[in-house]
C-alpha positions in Angstrom: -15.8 25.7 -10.5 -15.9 22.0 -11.9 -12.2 20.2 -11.4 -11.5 16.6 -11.9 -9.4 15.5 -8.8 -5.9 14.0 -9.3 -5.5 13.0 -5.9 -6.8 12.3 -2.8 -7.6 15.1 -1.0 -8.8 15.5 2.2 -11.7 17.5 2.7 -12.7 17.3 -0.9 -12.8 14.2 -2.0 -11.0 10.9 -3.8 -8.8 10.7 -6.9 -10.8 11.0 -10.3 -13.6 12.7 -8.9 -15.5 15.5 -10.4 -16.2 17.9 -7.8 -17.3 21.5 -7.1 -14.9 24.0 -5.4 -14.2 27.7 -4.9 -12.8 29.5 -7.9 -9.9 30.8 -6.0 -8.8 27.5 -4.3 -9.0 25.4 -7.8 -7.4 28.3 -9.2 -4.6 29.3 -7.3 -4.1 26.0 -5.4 -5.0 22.7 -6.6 -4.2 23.2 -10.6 -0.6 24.7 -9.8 0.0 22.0 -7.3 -1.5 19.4 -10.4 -3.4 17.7 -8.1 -7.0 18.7 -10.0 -7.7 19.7 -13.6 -10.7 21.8 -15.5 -13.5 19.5 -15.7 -14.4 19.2 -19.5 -15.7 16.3 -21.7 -12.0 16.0 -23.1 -10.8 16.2 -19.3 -13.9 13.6 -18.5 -12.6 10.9 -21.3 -9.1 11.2 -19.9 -9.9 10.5 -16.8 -11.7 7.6 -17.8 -9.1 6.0 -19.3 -6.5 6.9 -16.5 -9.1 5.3 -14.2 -9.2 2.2 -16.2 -5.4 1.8 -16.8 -5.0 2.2 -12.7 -7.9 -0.6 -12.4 -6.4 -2.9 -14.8 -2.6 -2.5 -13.7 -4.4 -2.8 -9.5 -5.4 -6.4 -10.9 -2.4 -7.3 -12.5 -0.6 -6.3 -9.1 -3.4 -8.3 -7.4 -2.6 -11.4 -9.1 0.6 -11.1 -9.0 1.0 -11.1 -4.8 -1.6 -13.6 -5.1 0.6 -15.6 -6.8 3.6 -14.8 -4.9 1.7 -15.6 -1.6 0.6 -19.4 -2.6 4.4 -20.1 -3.3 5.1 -18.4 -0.2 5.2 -21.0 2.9 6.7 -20.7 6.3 8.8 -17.9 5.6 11.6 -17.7 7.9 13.9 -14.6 9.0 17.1 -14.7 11.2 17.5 -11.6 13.8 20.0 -11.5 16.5 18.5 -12.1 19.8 19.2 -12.6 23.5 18.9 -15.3 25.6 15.0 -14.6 26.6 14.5 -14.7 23.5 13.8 -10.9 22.7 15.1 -9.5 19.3 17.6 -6.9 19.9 16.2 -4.8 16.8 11.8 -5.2 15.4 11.0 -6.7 12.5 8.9 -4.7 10.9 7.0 -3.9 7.7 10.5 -3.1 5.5 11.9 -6.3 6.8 9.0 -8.2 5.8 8.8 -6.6 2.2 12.7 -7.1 1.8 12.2 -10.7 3.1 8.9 -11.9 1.3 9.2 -9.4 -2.3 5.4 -7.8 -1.1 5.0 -4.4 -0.9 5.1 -2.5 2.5 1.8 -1.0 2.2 0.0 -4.4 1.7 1.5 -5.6 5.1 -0.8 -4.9 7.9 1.1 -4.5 11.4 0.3 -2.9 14.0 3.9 -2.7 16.0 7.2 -4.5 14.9 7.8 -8.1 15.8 10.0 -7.9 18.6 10.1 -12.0 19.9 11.6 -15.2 18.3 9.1 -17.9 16.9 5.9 -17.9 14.6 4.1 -14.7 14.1 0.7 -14.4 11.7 1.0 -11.4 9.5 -2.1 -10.0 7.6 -1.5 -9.5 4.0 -4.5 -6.7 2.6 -5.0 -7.9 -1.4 -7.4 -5.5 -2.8 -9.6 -5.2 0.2 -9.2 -9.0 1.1 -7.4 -10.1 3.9 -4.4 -13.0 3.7 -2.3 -14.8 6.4 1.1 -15.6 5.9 3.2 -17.5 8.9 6.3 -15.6 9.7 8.7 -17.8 11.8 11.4 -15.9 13.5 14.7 -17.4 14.4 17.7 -16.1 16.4 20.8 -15.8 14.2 24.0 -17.7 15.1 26.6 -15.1 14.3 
């Protein structure tokens, strides 16, 4: 049977896809669960336009960070620390997002920040890869 997928699903394939799968699983699993529909020209057109509403409202998103990156310039955060210099609690990606405005799932880090002083963080716009300069400072409370 011909579905259109929904989602991503592993095994099968990506979101808006037309692919073939058992009767049984489109059936009695992935239309329930809505995460595929009956592939028909209707279905086909649909998609099509739910595939270009999700490209165009990517690039508005896009621009936007890309904007909000350029005014963004030595961002600092305060976090308690010891004397050595060690954070008593990693910064992480929700710090950084609740700090900077962008997204968690844009950040790219690959363990919290657990030190004081300037860290690169890696940004991922639409497949391209941005640096912003994250300066951590100790807190004087």
């Amino acid at each position: 049977m011909k579905v259109i997928l929904l989602k991503d699903i592993k095994g099968v394939g990506r979101r808006f896809e037309e692919k073939e799968v058992a009767n049984g699983y489109a059936a009695n699993f992935l239309i329930p669960r809505q995460m595929a529909k009956y592939s028909s020209p209707q279905a086909l057109k649909e998609v099509e336009q739910m595939r270009a509403q999700k490209d165009k409202n990517e690039a508005q998103t896009q621009e936007k960070i890309e904007e909000l990156l350029k005014n963004l310039h030595g961002v600092k955060m305060e976090m308690p620390a010891n004397d050595k210099g060690h954070l008593f609690k990693g910064v992480g990606k929700k710090e950084i997002s609740k700090t900077t405005g962008i997204p968690e799932d844009l950040i790219v880090l690959d363990e919290a920040l657990k030190e004081i002083g300037e860290h690169q963080v890696i940004i991922n716009i639409g497949g391209k890869e941005k640096k912003l300069t994250l300066e951590i400072i100790p807190s004087t409370k």
